[in-house]
C-alpha positions, 0 to 999 in steps of 0.5 A: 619729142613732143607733140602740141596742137598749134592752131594759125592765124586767119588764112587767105585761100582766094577761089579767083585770081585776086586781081578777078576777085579785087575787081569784083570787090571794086563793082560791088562798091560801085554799085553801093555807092548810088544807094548809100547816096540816095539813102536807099533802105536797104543799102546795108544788106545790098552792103552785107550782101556783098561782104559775104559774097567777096568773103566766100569768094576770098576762102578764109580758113583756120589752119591747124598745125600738129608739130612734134617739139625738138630736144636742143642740143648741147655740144660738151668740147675736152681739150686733150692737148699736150697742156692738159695732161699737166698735174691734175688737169686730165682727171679734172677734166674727165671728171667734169665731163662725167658730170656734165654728161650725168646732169644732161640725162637729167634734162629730157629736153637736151641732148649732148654731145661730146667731141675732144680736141686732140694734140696739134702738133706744132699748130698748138690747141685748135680749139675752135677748130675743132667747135667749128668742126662739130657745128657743121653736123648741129642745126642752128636752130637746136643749139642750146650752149657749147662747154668747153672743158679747157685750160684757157691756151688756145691758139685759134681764138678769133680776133675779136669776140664779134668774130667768133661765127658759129660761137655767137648762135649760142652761149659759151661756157668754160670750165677751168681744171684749176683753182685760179690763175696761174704762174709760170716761168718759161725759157724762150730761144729767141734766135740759135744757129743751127750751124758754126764755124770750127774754131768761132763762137756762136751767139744764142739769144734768149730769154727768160719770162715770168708769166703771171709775174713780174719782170726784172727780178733775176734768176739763174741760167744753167748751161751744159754743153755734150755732157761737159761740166756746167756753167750758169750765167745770171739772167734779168727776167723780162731780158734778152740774154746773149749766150756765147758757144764756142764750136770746138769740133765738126759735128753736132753739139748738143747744148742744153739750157736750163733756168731755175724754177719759179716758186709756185709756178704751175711745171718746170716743162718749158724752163729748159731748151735744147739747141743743136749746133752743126760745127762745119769748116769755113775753109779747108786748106790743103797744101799739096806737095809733089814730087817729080813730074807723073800722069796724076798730078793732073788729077790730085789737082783737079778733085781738090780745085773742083771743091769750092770749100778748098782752098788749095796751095800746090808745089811740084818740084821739077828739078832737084836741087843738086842738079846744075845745067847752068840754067839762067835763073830767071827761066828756072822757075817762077817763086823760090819754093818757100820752105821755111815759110810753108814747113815751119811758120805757116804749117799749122795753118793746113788742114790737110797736107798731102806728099804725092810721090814726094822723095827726100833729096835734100830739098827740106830739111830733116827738122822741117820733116820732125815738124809735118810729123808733130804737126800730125801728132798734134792733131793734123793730117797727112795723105800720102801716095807713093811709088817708086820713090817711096823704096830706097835711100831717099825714101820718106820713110828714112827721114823724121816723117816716119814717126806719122807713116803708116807703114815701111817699104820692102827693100826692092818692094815696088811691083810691076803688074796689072792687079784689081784693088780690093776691099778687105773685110775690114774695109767692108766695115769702114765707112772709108770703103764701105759699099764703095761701087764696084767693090768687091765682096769679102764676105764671098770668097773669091769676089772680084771687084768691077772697077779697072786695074792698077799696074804699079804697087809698092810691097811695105815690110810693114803696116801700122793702124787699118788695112781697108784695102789691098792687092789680090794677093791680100797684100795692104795698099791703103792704110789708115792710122791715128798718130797721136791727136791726128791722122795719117793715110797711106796709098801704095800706088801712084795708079789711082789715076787710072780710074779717073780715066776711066781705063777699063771701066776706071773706078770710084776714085773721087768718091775714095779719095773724098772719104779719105780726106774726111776721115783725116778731118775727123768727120763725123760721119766717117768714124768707123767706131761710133756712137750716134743719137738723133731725134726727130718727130717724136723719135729717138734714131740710135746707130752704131758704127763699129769695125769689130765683128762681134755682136753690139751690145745693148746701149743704155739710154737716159732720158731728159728726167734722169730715166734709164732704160736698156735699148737693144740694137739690131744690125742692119749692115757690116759694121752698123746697128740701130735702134728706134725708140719713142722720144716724146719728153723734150730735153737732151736724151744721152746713149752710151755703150760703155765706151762711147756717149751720144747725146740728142736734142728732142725737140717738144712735139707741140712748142706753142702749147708748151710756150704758155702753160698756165690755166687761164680766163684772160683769152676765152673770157670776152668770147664767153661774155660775148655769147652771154656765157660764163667762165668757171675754175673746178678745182676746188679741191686737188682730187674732185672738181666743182662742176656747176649747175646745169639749167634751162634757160630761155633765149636771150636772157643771161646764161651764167651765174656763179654756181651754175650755167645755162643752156638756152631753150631753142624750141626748134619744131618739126611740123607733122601735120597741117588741117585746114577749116574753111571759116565759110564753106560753100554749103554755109555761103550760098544761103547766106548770100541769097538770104541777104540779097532777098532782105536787101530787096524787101527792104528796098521794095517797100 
């Protein structure tokens, strides 16, 4: 601070209310004007007289004023946002402020200070957020200038240069880490679905732009899909490109896009895309068959109606067909059973079919049987519950059917008795059965389960594939098998509908037989071994699922550029580990353990900062000008930047030139202390007053 000594102007300081002292001032006239009139000789003292009367009265005084001078204050703003740290821009930047902040110190009228503008997220560069944020703590009458060290991409610019608020109280000036205006080529999504339907292509849309260059010329889009082999399609830039992507599978798929460089384009970041796409079915057909009459029927029939995605097609078989009670045939049933139309010409339409206590008595033929077998093998699915019939001469397991069963009955294997169904320890780890409620512990010998007890099972000679549940006595009861591309499971027990009924606390039935079917479906999130990759927020979420109880190995995790890195996973239930790793670099992130490969869409963190990633003047150079500031490009050089002059100018001149900016003189004040001189004391008043009056008597006396 400085201190000056300020001397006011003239100030009024009336001893008598002015109305008194205008009234006063009004009698003096009145008794002048008769002597002005008759020419009175004294008149101009009678006047003088009166002047010096109402001038006293009126307390004239000079006013003295210390004040203490105010350094100004500069606000210095570095863009920190994702944009900056490309190439050189970061050390540019620091660089510049460096310099900014050393040639500040020079000037002892101005102070600078200094706040950055941190990564937005998805709201891209709040750079005058961040200004706005700053000038609620700097007095308007101190602000000197704003710098703002930037690339030029903010995404809060206002609309119009007169719009810019506080930016206007003062000159900005813009420093660009770049040594002009730059090019750049960016692939743009314009639309992708973020779900598919098995079976159907799905269509994205995008697009390719040259910013800074020109439209259609022609490049190269490169098209990879779950690691797969490559495609690349030609697209015109400046185009919408239409991409066709069939979904092939349930599940995520992880399609990467990617489009050539441009020569001389500032980075290669935002020239490719991920999109992930969630194949679902449009309709699950089901085709139940059952056998004879039982208690539940009902409810196979009721969890698979009680799904909308289901389309369900059941038959249940009343009579066998050698049975001959000369009953009319129009009271027989209501349709024929279409065999051949169900078993041979319309069996690849079902997605799942399912044999409830189904027998071969002669009503389908053997190679229709050969057919539900292929159909299995071919990468369909096949539930079966069985009982009683499931043992014997007419047994399923005896007919062509058996190549895609998943186990063979003992000869007089069917067990009477109430047992409590148990989850083995390999069910523990299978996400069929695992933490079903109510389940057993089988990592805790002699755990029983808390759901209710069946009472009828079959005894098989012989199982194949998984055994994820069984009877107390470890005997298997339900098995799941793969058969060739497809899948098959097989109940042991036509009892499960005794937990639908709640007998003895009933048990978790729909929630069993859900699991069941899906993992017959192939979903997903029902394989017991497993690979899964999933990225979201800036991170990398790795789970593998896994029926061996050995520990899981180490996964190695490559990232978008090619990087490899070895990722140790950490168990955290039977059959599960994971593992969470930063996964800022967008792109597709693969993970294999050798035997399997995952594959992960990293989105960017900041999308609009990554949408346009040129150094540019073309946004902030009309506010600047608005203010009266400037905008200046400091990389003359790759390594060191060019920083302009810094000076002092005065208020409302112009604040930039070529090589240097300005930062205007506010000279804001802080006022220490105020003296007051009476310009007529009383002491010099009075005398006068008397004197003009005995003059104005003499005069007027002669």
């Amino acid at each position: 601070m400085r201190t000056e000594q300020v001397f006011a102007a003239l100030r009024i300081d009336p001893l008598l209310p002015e109305w008194l002292l205008f009234a006063l001032g009004a009698l003096c006239l009145l008794a002048l004007i008769p002597a002005v009139w008759r020419r009175a000789r004294g008149w101009p003292w009678r006047a003088a007289c009166f002047l010096a009367l109402i001038a006293w009265l009126a307390g004239p005084r000079l006013v003295q004023e210390t004040w203490e001078t105010l350094p100004d204050i500069g606000l210095l703003v570095v863009d920190q946002s994702a944009s900056m740290q490309i190439g050189n821009r970061a050390k540019l930047a620091e660089q510049a402020k460096d310099d900014v902040l050393a040639q500040a110190a020079r000037l002892p009228d101005l102070e600078m200070q200094t706040v950055t503008v941190p990564e937005g997220g998805n709201a891209g560069t709040r750079l005058f957020t961040a200004i706005e944020r700053a000038l609620a703590a700097i007095p308007r009458g101190r602000l000197a200038g704003i710098i703002a060290i930037t690339d030029g991409q903010a995404h809060d610019i206002p609309a119009a240069p007169r719009d810019g608020g506080p930016v206007n109280e003062a000159p900005l000036h813009v420093l660009l880490p770049a040594k002009g205006e730059e090019t750049d080529r960016r692939l743009r999504v314009i639309e992708a679905p973020a779900w598919g339907i098995v079976g159907k292509p799905v269509t994205l849309r995008v697009a390719v732009d040259d910013l800074g260059g020109r439209d259609g010329a022609s490049a190269r889009l490169t098209i990879r899909r779950d690691g797969e082999a490559s495609r690349t399609e030609p697209v015109v830039i400046g185009r919408e490109h239409r991409i066709e992507i069939p979904i092939t599978r349930a599940g995520p798929s992880v399609v990467e896009l990617a489009v050539d460089p441009l020569p001389g384009e500032v980075s290669p970041i935002n020239n490719r895309a991920v999109v992930a796409i969630n194949g679902v079915r449009d309709r699950l057909r089901v085709l139940l068959v059952s056998g004879e009459p039982h208690s539940g029927e009902r409810t196979w029939r009721r969890l698979l109606k009680a799904d909308p995605a289901v389309d369900l097609v059941h038959f249940t078989i009343l009579r066998p067909p050698e049975k001959d009670d000369m009953t009319p045939l129009n009271e027989l049933a209501l349709i024929a059973f279409p065999v051949r139309e169900l078993f041979q010409v319309k069996l690849g339409e079902f997605d799942l079919i399912i044999l409830d206590r189904f027998q071969n008595r002669g009503l389908l033929p053997l190679p229709y049987m050969r057919n539900i077998a292929d159909h299995v093998a071919n990468g369909g699915a096949l539930l079966m519950s069985v009982g009683p019939e499931f043992v014997g001469s007419t047994s399923l397991a005896a007919t062509p059917l058996a190549a895609a069963i998943p186990g063979r009955p003992m000869s007089r294997g069917v067990v009477e008795g109430g047992f409590r169904p148990q989850v083995t320890p390999l069910g523990a780890r299978h996400p069929v059965t695992e933490g079903l409620r109510g389940a057993n512990d089988p990592a805790k010998p002699g755990s029983e389960a808390a759901w209710g007890p069946w009472y009828r099972r079959v005894a098989p000679a012989e199982t194949s594939g998984q055994v994820v549940m069984s009877a107390e006595d470890g005997t298997p009861l339900l098995a799941l098998d793969r058969i060739g591309q497809g899948r098959a499971a097989l109940l042991l027990s036509d009892q499960i509908w005794l937990w639908s009924r709640g007998h003895q606390g009933g048990g978790p039935q729909a929630e069993l037989l859900r699991r069941v079917a899906h993992w017959l479906m192939q979903e997903p999130e029902l394989e017991e071994n497993a690979l899964v990759a999933h990225a979201e927020g800036g991170q990398l979420r790795i789970e593998r699922r896994s029926t061996d109880e050995a520990a899981p190995p180490p996964v190695r995790v490559t990232d978008p550029d090619g990087k490899e890195e070895s990722v140790t996973l950490a168990p955290t239930a039977p059959g599960r580990a994971t593992a969470t790793r930063p996964a800022t670099t967008p792109g597709v992130w693969q993970v294999s353990d050798g035997a399997r490969t995952a594959y992960a869409a990293a989105g960017a963190a900041n999308p609009p900062e990554l949408a346009d990633l040129r150094a540019t003047a073309t946004k902030l150079q009309p506010l600047a000008r608005a203010s009266q500031g400037g905008v200046h490009w400091l990389a003359e050089s790759p390594d060191r930047a060019s920083v302009p002059q810094l000076r002092r100018v005065e208020a409302g001149r112009d604040s930039s030139g070529g090589s240097w900016i300005g930062m205007q003189r506010r000279r804001d004040h802080v006022v220490t202390g105020i003296t007051a001189v009476p310009l007529l004391p009383s002491w010099a008043a009075l005398p006068l007053i008397l004197g003009l009056a005995v003059l104005a008597w003499r005069r007027e006396g002669r």
